[in-house]
Backbone as JSON Lines, residues from 0, in Angstrom:
{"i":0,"aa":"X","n":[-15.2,-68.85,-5.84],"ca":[-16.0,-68.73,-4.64],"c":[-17.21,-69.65,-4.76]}
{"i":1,"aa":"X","n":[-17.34,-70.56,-3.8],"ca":[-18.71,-71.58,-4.05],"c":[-19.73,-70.54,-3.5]}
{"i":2,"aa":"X","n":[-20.87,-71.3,-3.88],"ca":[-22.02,-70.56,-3.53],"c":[-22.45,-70.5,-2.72]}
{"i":3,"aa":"X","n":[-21.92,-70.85,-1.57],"ca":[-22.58,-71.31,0.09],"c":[-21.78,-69.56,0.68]}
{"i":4,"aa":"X","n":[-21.09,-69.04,-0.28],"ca":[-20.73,-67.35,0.09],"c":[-20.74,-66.53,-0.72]}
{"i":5,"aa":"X","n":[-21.36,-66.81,-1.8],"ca":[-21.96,-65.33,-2.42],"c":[-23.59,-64.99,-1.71]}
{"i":6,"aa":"X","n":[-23.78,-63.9,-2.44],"ca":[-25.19,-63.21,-1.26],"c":[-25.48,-62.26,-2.86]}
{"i":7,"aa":"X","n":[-26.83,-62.21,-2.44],"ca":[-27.18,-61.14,-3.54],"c":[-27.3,-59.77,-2.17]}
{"i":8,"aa":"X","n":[-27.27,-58.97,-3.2],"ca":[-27.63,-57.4,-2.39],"c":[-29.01,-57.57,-1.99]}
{"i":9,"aa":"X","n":[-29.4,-56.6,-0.25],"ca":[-30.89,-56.52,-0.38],"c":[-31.62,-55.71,-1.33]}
{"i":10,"aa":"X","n":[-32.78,-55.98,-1.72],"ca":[-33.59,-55.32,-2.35],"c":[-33.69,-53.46,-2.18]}
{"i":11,"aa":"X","n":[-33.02,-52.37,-2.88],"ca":[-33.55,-51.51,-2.32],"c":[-34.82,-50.6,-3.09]}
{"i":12,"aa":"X","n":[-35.34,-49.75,-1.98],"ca":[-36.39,-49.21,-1.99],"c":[-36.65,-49.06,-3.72]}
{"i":13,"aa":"X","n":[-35.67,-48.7,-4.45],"ca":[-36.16,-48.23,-5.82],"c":[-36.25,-49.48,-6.48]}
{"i":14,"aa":"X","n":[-36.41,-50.37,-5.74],"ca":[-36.82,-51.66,-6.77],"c":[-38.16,-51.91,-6.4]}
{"i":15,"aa":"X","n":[-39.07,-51.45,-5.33],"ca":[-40.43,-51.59,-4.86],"c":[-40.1,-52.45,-3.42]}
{"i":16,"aa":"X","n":[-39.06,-52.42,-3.05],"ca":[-39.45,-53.14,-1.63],"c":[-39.21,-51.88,-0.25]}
{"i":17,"aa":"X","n":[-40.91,-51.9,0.05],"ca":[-40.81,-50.74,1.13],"c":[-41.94,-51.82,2.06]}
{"i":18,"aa":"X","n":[-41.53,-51.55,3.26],"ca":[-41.99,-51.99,4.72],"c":[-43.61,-51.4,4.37]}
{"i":19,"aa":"X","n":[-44.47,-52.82,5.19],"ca":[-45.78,-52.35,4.6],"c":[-46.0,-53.21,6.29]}
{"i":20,"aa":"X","n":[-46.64,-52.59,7.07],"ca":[-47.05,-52.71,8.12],"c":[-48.65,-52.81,8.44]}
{"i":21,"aa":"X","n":[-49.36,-54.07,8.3],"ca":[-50.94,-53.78,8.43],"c":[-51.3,-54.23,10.24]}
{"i":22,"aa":"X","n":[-52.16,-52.97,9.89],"ca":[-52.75,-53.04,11.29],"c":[-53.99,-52.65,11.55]}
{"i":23,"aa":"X","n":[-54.5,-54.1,11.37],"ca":[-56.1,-54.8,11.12],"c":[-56.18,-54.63,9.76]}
{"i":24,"aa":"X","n":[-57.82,-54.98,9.42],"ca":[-57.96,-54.98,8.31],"c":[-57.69,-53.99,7.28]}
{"i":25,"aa":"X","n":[-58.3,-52.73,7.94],"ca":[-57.91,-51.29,7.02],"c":[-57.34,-50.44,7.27]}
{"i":26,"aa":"X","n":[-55.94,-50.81,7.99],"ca":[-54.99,-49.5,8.64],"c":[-53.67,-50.23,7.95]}
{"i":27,"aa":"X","n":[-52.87,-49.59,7.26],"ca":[-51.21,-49.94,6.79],"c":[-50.34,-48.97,6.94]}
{"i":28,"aa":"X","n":[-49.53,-48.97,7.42],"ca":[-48.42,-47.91,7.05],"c":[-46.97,-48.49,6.17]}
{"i":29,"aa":"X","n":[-46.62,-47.74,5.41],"ca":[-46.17,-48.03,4.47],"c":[-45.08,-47.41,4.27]}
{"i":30,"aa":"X","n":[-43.4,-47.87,4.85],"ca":[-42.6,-47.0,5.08],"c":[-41.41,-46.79,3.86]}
{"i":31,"aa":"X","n":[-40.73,-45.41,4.19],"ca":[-40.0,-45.08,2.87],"c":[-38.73,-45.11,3.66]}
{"i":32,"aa":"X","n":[-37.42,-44.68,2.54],"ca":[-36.54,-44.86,3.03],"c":[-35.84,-43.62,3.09]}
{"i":33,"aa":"X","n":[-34.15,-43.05,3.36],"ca":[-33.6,-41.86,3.51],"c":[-33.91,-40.93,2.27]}
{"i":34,"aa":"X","n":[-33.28,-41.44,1.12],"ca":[-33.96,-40.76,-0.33],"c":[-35.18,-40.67,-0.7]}
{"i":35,"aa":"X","n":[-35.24,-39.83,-1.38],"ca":[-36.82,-39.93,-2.08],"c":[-36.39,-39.41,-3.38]}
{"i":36,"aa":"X","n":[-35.82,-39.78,-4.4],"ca":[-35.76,-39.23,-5.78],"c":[-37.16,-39.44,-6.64]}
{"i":37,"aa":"X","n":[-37.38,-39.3,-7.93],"ca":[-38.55,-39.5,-8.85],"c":[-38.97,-41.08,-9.17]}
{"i":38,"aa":"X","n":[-37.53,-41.81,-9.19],"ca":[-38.35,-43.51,-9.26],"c":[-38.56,-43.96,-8.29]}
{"i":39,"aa":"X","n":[-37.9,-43.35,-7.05],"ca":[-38.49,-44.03,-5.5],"c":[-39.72,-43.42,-5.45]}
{"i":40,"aa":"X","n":[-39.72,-42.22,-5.54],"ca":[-41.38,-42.23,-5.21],"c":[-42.51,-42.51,-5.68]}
{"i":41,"aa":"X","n":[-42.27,-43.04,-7.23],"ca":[-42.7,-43.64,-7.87],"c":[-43.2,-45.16,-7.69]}
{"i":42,"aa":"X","n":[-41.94,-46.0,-7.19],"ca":[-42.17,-47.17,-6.77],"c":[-43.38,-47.1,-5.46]}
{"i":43,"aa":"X","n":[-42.31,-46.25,-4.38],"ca":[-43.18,-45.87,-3.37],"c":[-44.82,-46.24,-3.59]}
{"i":44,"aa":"X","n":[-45.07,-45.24,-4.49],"ca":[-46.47,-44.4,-5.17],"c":[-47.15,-46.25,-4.87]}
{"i":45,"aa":"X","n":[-46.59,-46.96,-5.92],"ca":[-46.76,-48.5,-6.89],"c":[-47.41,-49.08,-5.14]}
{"i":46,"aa":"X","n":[-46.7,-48.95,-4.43],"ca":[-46.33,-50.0,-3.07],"c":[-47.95,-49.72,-2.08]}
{"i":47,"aa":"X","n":[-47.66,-47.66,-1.88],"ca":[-48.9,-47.95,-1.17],"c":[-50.13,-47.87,-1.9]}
{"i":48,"aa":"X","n":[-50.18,-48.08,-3.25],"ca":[-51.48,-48.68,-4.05],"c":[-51.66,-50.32,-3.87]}
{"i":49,"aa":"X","n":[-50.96,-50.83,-3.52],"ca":[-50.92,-52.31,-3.67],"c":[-51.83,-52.51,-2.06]}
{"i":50,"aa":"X","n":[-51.38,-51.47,-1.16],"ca":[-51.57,-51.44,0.17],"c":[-53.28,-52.22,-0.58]}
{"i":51,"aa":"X","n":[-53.86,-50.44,-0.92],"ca":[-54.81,-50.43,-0.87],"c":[-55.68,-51.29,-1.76]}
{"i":52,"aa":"X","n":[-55.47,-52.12,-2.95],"ca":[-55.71,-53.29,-3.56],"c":[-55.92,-54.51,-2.35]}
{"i":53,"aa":"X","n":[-55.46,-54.25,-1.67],"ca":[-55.5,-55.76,-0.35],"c":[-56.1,-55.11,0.6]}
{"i":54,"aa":"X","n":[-56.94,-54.29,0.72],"ca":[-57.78,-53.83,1.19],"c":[-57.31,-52.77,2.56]}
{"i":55,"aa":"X","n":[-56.46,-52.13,2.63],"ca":[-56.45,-50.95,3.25],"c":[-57.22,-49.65,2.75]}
{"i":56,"aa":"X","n":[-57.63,-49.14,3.89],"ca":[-58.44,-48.07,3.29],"c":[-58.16,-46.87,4.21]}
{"i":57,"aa":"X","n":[-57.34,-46.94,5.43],"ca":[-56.88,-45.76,5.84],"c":[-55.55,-46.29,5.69]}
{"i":58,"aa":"X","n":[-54.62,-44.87,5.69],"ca":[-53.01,-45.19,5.76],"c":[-52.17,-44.32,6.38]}
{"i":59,"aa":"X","n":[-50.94,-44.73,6.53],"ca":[-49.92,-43.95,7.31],"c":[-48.88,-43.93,6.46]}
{"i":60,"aa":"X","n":[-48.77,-43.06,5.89],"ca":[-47.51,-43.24,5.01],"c":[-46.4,-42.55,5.87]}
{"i":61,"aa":"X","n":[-45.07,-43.38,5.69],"ca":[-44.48,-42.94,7.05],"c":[-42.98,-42.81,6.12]}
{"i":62,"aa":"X","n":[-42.74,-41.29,6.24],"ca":[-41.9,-40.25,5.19],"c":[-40.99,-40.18,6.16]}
{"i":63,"aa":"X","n":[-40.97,-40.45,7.31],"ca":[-40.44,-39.5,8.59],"c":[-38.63,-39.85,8.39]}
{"i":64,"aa":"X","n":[-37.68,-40.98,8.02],"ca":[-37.12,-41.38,7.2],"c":[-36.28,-40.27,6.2]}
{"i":65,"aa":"X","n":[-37.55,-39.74,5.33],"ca":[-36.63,-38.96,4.12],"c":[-35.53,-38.28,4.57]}
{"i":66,"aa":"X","n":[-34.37,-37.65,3.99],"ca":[-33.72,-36.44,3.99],"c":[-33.8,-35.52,3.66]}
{"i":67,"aa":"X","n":[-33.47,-36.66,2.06],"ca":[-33.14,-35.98,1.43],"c":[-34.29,-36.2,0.24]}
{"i":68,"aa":"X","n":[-34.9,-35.48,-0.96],"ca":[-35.64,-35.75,-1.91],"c":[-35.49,-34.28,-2.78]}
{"i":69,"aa":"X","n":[-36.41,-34.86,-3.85],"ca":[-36.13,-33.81,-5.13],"c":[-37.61,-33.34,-5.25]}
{"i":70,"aa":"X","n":[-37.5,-32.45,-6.33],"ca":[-39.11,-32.23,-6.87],"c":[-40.14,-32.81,-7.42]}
{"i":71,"aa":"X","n":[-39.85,-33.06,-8.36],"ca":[-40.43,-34.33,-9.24],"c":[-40.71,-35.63,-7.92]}
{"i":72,"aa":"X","n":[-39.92,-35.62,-7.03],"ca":[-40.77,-36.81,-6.35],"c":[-41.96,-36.51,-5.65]}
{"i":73,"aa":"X","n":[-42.01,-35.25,-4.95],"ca":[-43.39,-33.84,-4.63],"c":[-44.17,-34.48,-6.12]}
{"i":74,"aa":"X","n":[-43.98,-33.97,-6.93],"ca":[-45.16,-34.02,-8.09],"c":[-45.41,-35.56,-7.66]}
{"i":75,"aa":"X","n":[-44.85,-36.51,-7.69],"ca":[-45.4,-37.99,-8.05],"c":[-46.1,-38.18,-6.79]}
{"i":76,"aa":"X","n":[-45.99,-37.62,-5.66],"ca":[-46.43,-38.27,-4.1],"c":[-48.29,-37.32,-4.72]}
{"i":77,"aa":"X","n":[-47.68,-35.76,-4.87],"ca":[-49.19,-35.36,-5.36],"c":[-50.08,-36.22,-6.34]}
{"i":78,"aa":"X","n":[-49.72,-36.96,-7.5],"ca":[-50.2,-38.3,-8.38],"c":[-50.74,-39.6,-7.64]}
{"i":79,"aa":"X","n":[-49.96,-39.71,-6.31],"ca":[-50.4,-40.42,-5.43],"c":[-51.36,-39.91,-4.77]}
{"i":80,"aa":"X","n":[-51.46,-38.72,-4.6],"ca":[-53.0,-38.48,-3.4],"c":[-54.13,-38.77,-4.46]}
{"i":81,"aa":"X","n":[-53.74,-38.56,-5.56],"ca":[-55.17,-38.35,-6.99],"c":[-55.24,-39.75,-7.16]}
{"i":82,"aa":"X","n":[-54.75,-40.8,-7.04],"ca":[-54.52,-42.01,-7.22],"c":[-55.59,-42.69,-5.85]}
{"i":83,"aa":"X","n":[-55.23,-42.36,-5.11],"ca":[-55.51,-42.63,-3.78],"c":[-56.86,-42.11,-3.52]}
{"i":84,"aa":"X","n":[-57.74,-40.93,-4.47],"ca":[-59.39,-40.46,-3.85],"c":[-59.67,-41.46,-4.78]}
{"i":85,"aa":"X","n":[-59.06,-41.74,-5.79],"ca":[-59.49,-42.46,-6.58],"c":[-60.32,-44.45,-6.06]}
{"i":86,"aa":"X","n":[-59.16,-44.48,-5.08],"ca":[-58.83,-45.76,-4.41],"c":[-59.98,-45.9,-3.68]}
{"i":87,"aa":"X","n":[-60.48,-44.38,-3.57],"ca":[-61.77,-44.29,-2.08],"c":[-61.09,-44.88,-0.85]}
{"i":88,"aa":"X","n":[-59.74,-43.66,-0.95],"ca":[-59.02,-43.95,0.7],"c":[-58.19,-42.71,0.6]}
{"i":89,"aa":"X","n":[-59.78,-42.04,1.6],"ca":[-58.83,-40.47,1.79],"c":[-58.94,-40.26,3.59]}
{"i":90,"aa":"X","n":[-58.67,-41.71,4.43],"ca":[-57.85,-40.9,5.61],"c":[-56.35,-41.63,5.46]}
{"i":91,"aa":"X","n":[-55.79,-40.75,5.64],"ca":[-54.58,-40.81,4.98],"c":[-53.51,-39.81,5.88]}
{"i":92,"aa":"X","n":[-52.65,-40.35,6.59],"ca":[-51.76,-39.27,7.88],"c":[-50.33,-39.47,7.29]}
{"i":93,"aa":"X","n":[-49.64,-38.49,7.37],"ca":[-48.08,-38.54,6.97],"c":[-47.2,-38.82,7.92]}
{"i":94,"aa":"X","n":[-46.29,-39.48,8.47],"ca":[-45.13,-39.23,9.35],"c":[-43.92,-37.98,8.68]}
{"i":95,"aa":"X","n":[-43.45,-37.03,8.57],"ca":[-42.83,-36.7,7.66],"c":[-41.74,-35.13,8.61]}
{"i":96,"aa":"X","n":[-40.71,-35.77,8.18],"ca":[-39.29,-34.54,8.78],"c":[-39.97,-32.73,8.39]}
{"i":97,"aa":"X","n":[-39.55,-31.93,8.9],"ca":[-39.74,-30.6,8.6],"c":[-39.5,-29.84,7.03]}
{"i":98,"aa":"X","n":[-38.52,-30.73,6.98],"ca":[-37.86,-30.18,5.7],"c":[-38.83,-31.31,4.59]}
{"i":99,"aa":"X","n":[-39.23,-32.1,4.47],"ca":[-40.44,-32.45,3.57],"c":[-41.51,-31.56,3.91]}
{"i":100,"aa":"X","n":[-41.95,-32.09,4.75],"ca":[-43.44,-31.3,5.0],"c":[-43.31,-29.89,4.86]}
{"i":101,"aa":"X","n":[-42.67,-28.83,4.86],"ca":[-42.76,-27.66,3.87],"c":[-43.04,-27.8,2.41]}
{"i":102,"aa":"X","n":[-42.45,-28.43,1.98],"ca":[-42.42,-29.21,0.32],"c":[-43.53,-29.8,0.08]}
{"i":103,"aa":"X","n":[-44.28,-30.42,1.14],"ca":[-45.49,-31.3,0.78],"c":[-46.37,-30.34,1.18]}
{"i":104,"aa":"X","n":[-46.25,-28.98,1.52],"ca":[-47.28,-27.67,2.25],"c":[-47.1,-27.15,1.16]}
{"i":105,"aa":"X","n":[-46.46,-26.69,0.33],"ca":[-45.92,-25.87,-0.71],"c":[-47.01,-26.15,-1.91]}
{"i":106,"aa":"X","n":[-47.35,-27.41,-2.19],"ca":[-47.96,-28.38,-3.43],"c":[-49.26,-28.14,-2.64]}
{"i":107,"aa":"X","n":[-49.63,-27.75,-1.45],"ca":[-51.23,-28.23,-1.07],"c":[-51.37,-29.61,-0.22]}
{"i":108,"aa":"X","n":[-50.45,-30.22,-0.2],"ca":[-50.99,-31.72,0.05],"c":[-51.01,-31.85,1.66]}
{"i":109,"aa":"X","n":[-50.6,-30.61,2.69],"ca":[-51.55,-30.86,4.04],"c":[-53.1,-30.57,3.89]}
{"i":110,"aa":"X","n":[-53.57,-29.88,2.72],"ca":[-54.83,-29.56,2.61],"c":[-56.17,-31.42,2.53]}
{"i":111,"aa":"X","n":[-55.34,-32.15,2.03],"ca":[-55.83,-33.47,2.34],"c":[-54.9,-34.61,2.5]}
{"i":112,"aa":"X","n":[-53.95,-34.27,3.46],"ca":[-53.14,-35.08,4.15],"c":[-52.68,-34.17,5.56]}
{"i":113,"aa":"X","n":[-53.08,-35.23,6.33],"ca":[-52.36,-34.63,7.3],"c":[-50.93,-35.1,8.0]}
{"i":114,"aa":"X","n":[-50.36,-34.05,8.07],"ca":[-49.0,-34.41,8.32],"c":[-48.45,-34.03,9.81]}
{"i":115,"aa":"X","n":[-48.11,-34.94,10.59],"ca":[-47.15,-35.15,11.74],"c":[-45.72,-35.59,11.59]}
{"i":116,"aa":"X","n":[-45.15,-35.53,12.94],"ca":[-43.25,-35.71,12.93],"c":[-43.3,-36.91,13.04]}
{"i":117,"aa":"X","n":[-44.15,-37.71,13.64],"ca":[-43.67,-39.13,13.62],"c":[-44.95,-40.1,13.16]}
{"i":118,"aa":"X","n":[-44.45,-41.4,12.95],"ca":[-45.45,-42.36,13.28],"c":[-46.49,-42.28,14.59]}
{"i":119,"aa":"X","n":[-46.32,-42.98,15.1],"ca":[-47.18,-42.43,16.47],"c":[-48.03,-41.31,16.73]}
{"i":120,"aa":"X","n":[-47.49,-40.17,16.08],"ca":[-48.42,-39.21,15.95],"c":[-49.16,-39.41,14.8]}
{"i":121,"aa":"X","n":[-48.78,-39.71,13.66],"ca":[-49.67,-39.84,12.4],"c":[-50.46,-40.78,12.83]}
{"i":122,"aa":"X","n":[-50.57,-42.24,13.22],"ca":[-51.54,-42.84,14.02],"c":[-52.26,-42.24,14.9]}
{"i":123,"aa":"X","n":[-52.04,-41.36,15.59],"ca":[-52.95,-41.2,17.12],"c":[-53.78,-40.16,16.07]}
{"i":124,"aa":"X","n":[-53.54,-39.59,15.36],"ca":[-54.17,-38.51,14.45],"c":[-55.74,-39.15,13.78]}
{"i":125,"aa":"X","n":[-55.19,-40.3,12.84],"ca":[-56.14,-40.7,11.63],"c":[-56.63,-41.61,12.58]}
{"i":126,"aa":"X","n":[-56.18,-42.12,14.07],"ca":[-57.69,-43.09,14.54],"c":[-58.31,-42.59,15.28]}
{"i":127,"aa":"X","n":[-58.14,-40.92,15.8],"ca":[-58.8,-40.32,16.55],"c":[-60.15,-39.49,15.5]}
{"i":128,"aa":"X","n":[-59.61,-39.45,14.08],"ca":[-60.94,-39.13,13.61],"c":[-61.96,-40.16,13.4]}
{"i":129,"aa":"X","n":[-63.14,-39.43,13.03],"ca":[-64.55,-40.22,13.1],"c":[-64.33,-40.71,11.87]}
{"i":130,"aa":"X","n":[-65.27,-41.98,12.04],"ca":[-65.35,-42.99,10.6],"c":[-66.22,-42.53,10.12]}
């Protein structure tokens, strides 16, 4: 087979390539994919820190996507919020299915995240609060 028809595979999510959407200087949303196991959310974790290295400082992390996920990826997203006061970027809105967001209620993490069903709502949320 010459090479004008081989193809490599796309990149997936557990290699660090997740949709990073900036909008303006300090708004990103940063999207995941159907799974969420322990190295995706891990990578995940890696991706929207990078957000915030390039200077985002509010975010949308947009879960809405998941299905399916495990526990251990809950623990690492919680490593991410501690990561993230750290970052000095705590407005921070979830897009996220029902069946996460119990899981992410369970750990505490609507207590400083707020979580909606979609994008659009997680936006209309974190720019309707005060700076």
């Amino acid at each position: 087979m010459s090479a004008e028809f081989t193809a490599t595979a796309p990149a997936t999510p557990r290699s660090g390539s997740f949709p990073v959407r900036r909008l303006g200087d300090r708004l990103a949303v940063v999207g995941a994919g159907a799974r969420l196991d322990e190295p995706t959310a891990r990578s995940y974790a890696r991706a929207v820190l990078r957000a915030t290295h390039d200077g985002a400082s509010e975010l949308v992390l947009d879960l809405s996507a998941v299905r399916q996920h495990a526990w251990p990826a809950i623990y690492a997203l919680c490593e991410l919020e501690a990561h993230l006061v750290e970052a000095c970027c705590d407005r921070v809105a979830v897009a996220v299915d029902d069946v996460l967001a119990r899981d992410l209620e369970a750990v505490g993490l609507q207590r400083v995240w707020t979580l909606r069903a979609t994008v659009p709502d997680a936006l209309a949320d974190l720019l309707a609060r005060p700076v």
